[in-house]
C-alpha positions as CSV (number, residue, x, y, z in Angstrom):
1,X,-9.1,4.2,20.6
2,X,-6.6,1.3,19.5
3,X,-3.0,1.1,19.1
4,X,-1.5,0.3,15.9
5,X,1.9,1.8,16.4
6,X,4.8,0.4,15.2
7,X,8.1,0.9,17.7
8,X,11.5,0.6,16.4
9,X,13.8,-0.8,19.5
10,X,17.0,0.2,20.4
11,X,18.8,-2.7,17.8
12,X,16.3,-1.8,15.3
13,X,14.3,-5.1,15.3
14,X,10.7,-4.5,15.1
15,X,8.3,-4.6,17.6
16,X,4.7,-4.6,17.5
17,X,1.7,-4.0,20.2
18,X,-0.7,-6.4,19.6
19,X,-4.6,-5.8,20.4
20,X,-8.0,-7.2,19.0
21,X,-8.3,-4.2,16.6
22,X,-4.5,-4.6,15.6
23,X,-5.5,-8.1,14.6
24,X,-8.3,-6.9,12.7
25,X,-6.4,-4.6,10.8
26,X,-3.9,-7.2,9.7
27,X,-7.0,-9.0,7.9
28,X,-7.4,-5.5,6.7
29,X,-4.0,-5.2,5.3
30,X,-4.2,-8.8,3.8
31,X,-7.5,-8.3,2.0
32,X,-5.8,-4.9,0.5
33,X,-2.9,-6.5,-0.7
34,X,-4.9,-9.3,-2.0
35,X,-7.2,-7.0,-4.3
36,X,-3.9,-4.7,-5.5
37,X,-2.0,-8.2,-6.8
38,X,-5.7,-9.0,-8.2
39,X,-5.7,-5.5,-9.7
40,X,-2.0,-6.1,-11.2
41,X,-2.8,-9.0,-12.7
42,X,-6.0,-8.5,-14.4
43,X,-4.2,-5.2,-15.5
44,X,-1.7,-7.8,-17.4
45,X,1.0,-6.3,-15.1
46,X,2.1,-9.4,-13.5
47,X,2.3,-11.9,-16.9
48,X,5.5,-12.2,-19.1
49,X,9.1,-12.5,-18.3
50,X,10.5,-12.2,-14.9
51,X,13.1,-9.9,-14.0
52,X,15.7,-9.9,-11.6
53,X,16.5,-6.1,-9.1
54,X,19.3,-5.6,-7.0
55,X,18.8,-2.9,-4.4
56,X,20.1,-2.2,-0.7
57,X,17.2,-1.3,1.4
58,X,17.4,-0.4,4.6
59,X,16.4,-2.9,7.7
60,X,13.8,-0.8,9.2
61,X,12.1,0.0,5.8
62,X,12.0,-3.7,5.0
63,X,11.2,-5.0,8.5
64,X,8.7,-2.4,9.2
65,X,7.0,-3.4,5.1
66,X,6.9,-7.0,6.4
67,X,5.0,-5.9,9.9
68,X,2.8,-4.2,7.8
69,X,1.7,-6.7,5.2
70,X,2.3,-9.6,6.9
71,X,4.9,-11.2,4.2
72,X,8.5,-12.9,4.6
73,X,10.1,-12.8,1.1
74,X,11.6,-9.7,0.3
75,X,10.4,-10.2,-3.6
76,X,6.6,-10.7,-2.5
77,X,7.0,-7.5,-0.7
78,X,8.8,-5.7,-3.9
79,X,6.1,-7.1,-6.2
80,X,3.4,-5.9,-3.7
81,X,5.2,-2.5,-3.4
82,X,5.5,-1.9,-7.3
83,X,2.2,-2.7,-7.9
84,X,0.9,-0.2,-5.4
85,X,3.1,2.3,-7.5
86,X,1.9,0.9,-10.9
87,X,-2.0,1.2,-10.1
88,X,-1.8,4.3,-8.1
89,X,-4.4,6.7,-9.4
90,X,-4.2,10.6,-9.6
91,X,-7.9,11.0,-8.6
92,X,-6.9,14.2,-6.2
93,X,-4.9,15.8,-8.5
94,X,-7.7,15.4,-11.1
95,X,-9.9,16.7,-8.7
96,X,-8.0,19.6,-7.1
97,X,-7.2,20.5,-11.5
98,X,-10.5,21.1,-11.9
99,X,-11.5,23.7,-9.5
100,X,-13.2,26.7,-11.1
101,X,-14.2,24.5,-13.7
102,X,-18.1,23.7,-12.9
103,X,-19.9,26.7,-15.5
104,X,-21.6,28.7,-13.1
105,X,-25.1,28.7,-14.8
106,X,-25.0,24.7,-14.5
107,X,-28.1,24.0,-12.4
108,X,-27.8,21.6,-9.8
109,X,-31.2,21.3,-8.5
110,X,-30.3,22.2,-5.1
């Protein structure tokens, strides 16, 4: 089994424990985020005006985000972040709403 822990030290500077399957994941993590910004932007979320957020996030959460995905700026990892939260499905909750709902005569050639 591989490691892909994430330790917090004791001056909360991230630390990472790097092995070959580690370093597979990050290409992993990369191709992800690269097909949700593709997702956001064919969705027509990223076009238009830009805004500008002022928030007070805490070190760990953003260091641990930019161990994660691999970015620097703190607005690449918002924008990555809120499109996540924009193009989230409900697909279990859909799922788990219709229990009981199959009629029971419906033959499924089993």
């Amino acid at each position: 089994m591989f490691d892909r822990s994430i330790h917090l030290s004791n001056n909360d500077v991230m630390t990472k424990r790097i092995s070959r399957s580690a370093v597979s994941g990050q290409f992993l993590v990369r191709d992800r985020r690269a097909r949700v910004v593709a997702a956001a932007g064919e969705a027509g979320l990223l076009g238009g005006g830009r805004s500008s957020i002022g928030v007070r996030i805490p070190e760990p959460l953003i260091a641990a985000a930019r161990a994660r995905t691999g970015l620097t700026s703190t607005t690449e990892i918002v924008e990555y972040a809120l499109a996540k939260v924009a193009l989230e499905d409900d697909f279990g909750a859909q799922l788990v709403a219709r229990k009981g709902r199959v009629p029971k005569d419906l033959d499924l050639e089993l």
